[in-house]
TORGUDREN-923740 format. One line per 8 residues: number of its first residue (from 1); their letters; for each residue x, y, z of C-alpha. Coordinates in steps of 0.25 Angstrom, whole numbers, plus 5000, padded with zeros to 4 digits. Layout:
# TORGUDREN-923740
NUM	A	X:Y:Z | ...
# end
This chain:
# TORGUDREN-923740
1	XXXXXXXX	4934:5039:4891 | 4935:5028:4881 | 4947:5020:4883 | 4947:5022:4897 | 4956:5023:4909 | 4966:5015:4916 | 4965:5014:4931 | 4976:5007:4941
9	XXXXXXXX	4981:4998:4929 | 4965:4995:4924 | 4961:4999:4910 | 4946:5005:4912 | 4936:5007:4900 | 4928:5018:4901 | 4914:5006:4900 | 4921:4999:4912
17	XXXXXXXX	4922:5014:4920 | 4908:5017:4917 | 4905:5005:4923 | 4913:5006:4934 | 4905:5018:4937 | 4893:5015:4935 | 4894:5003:4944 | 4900:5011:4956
25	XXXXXXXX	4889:5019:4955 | 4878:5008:4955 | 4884:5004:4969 | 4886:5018:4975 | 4881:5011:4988 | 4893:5003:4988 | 4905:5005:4997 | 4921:5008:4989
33	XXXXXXXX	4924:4993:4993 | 4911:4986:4990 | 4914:4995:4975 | 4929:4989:4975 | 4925:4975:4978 | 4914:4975:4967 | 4924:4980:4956 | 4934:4970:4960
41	XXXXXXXX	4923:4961:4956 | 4916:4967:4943 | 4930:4968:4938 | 4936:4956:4943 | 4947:4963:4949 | 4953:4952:4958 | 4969:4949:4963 | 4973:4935:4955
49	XXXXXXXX	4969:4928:4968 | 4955:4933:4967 | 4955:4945:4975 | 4948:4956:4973 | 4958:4967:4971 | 4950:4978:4980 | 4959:4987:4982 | 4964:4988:4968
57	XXXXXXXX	4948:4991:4964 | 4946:5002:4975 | 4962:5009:4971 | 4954:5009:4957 | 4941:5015:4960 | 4947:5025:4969 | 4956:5029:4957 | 4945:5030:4946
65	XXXXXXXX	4937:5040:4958 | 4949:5046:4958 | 4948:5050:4944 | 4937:5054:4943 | 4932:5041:4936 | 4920:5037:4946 | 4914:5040:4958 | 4916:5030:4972
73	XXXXXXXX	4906:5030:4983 | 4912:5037:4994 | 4919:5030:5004 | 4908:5027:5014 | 4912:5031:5030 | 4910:5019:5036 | 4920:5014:5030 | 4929:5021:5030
81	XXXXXXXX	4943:5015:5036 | 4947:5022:5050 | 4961:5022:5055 | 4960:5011:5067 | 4967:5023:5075 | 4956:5031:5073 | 4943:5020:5078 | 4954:5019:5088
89	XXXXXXXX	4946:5024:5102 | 4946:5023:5116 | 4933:5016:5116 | 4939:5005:5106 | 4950:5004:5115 | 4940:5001:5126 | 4933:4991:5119 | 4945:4983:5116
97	XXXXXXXX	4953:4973:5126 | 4963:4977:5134 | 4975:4971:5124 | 4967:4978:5112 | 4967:4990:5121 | 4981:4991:5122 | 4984:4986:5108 | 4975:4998:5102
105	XXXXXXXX	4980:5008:5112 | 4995:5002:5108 | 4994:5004:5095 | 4985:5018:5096 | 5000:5024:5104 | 5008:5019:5092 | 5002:5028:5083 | 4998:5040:5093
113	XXXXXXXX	5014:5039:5097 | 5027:5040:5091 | 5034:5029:5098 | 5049:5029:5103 | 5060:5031:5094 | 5065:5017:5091 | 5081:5017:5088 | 5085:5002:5087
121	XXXXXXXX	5092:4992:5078 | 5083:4985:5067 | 5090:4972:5077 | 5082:4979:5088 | 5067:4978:5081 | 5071:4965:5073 | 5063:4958:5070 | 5052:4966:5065
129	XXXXXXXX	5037:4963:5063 | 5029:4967:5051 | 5015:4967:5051 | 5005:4968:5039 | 4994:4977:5044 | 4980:4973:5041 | 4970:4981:5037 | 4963:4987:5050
137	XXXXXXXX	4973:4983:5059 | 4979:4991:5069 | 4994:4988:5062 | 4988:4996:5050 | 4984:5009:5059 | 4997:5008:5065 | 5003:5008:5050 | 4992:5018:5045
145	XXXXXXXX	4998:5028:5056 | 5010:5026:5056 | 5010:5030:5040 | 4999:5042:5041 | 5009:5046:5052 | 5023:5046:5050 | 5024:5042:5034 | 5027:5053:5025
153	XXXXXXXX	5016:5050:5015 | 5006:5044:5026 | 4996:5032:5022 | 4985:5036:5017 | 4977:5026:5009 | 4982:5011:5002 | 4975:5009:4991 | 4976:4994:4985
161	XXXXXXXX	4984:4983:4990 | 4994:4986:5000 | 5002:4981:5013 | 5005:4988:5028 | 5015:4985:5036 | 5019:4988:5050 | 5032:4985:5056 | 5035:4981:5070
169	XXXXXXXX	5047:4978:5078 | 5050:4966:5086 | 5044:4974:5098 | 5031:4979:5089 | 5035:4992:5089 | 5029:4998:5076 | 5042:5001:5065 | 5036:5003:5052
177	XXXXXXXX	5024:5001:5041 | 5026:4998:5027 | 5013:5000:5017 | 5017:4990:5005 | 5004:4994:4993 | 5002:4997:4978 | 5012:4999:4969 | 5011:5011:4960
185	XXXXXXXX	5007:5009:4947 | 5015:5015:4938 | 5030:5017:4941 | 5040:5021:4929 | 5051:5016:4936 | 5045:5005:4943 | 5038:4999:4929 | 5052:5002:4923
193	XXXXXXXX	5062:4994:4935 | 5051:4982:4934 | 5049:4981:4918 | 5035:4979:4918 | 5025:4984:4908 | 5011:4990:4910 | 5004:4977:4908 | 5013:4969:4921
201	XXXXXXXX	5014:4981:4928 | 4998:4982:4929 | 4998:4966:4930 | 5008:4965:4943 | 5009:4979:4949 | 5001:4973:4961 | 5011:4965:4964 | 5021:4976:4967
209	XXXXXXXX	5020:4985:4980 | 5023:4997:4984 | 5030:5001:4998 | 5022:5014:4999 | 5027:5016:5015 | 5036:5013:5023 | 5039:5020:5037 | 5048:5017:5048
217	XXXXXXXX	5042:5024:5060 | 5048:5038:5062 | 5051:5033:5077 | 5060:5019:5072 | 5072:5023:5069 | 5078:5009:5066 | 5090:5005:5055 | 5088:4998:5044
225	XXXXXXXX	5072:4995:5049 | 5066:5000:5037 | 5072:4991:5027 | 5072:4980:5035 | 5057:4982:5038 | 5057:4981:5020 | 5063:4969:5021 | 5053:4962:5030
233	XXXXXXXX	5042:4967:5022 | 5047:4964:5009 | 5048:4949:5013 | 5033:4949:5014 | 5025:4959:5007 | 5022:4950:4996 | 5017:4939:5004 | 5011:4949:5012
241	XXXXXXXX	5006:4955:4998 | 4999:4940:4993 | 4994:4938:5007 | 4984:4951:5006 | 4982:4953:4991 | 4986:4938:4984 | 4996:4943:4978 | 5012:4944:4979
249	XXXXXXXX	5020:4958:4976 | 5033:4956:4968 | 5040:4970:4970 | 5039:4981:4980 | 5041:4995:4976 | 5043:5007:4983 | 5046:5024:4980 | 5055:5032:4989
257	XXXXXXXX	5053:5047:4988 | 5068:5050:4985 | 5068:5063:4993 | 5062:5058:5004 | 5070:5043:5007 | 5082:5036:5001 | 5075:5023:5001 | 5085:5016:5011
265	XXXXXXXX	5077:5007:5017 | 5073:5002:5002 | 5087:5001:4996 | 5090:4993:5009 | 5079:4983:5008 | 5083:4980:4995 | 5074:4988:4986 | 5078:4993:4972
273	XXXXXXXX	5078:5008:4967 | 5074:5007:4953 | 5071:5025:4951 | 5064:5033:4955 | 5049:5040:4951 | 5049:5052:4942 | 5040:5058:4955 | 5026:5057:4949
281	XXXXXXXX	5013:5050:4957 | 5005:5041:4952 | 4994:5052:4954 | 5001:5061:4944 | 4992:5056:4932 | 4996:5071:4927 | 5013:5071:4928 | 5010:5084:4937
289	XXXXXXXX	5010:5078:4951 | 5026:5078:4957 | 5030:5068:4968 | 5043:5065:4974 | 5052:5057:4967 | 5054:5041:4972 | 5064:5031:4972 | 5058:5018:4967
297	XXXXXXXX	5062:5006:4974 | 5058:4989:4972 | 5060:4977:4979 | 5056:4965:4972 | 5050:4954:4979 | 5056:4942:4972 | 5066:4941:4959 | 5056:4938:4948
305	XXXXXXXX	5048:4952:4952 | 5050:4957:4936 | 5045:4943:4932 | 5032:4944:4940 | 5029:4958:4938 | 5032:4957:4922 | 5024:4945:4919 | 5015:4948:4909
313	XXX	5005:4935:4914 | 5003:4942:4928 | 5006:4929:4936
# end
């Protein structure tokens, strides 16, 4: 390999993969994190704030292990990260106070039960309370299962940056959870509706997001909740988005399977249908692999979005 290889938008020499190499392997005793922390470094990967972008450098490395291009260490057992569910135990419970107790044990029943059906008006729950869920929190078990339990495609595993949402109503009952992460990187139509080129797609594509869930709990059976709850969250998500990574987003996107959903809940919340995918994935290096076929949907977050997103000076 001479002219090398180009992984997540990043031209890599075949000198700079040797390298890459042959430090992972001079710091074997290292953990995954201590590995992505020290890239960040070596390469001066940072966010224009300063930040190290570590969830960018481990998507990275994972991808090149992937390819077969290098070798990790392997993910060491002590650390890895349980559900908060399942070091959930009666002895904890013990050991907690008695308004912890009931807090755990409360929140341990929402998941173990489906609750009753909940029939209102939107006017019944209003107004509704939207939490961001911090890592480790019990609001991001609750949204964990919630997903691996009663989304179609589950939760699995974010990689890079990314938001969680939980909704409640006015009473706290549990609505709805929205996962808010990475945009993809290449979209025909997409990179065709924005008019940008390779060069400021790869510049400010982290300033987009993707909506990659959205689920109405099966039990809420509610009117014109879903795009009401898009609304609320639209308002924030890039404030949201500066707050945790320092850096706003201009443009949210989202794909509907169009076998699946019609999209209402976008189309009433004001998001644009710009086509539709030609049902390839973003694994499908080969053209071979078929998936279903998406509607394409945007909501810019202010007016001068093709302004920001085709600046060739990367403000």
């Amino acid at each position: 390999m001479h002219e090398g290889i180009t992984c997540q938008g990043r031209l890599i020499s075949a000198a700079e993969l040797g390298w890459l190499r042959d430090w992972i392997d001079d710091h074997r005793q290292w953990s995954r994190h201590r590995l992505t922390v020290g890239l960040c470094r070596q390469w001066q990967w940072t966010s224009s704030s300063g930040r190290l972008k570590n969830y960018a450098a481990r998507s990275f490395l994972m991808k090149l292990e992937r390819r077969g291009l290098l070798s990790l260490p392997p993910v060491r057992e002590a650390m890895r990260r349980r559900s908060w569910f399942k070091s959930f135990s009666v002895d904890s419970i013990g050991m907690a106070s008695d308004g912890a107790r009931t807090a755990l044990s409360s929140l341990k029943a929402k998941v173990d039960f489906v609750s009753e059906p909940i029939t209102a008006t939107i006017e019944d729950l209003l107004p509704v309370e939207v939490t961001l869920c911090s890592t480790g929190s019990p609001e991001e078990s609750l949204f964990r299962s919630y997903l691996e339990t009663h989304h179609y495609l589950g939760f699995g595993k974010t990689v890079g940056e990314n938001l969680q949402y939980l909704v409640r109503d006015r009473q706290g009952r549990d609505l709805a959870c929205l996962l808010f992460g990475s945009a993809a990187w290449r979209v025909e139509v997409r990179d065709r509706w924005i008019g940008w080129n390779d060069a400021q797609r790869q510049r400010h594509l982290i300033t987009l997001t993707n909506n990659t869930r959205f689920l109405i709990l099966p039990w809420i059976k509610v009117p014109h909740l879903a795009s009401h709850i898009l609304s609320k969250i639209l308002h924030r998500v890039s404030i949201d988005w500066e707050n945790k990574y320092s850096h706003p987003i201009h443009l949210v996107e989202t794909f509907v399977e169009k076998d699946r959903f019609r999209g209402t809940c976008y189309k009433a919340a004001n998001f644009i249908h710009a086509g539709e995918t030609k049902g390839r994935s973003r694994q499908d290096r080969d053209r071979t692999l078929s998936v279903p076929v998406k509607d394409v949907y945007f909501y810019p977050l202010h007016r001068r979005f093709r302004e920001d997103l085709c600046d060739p000076d990367g403000r």
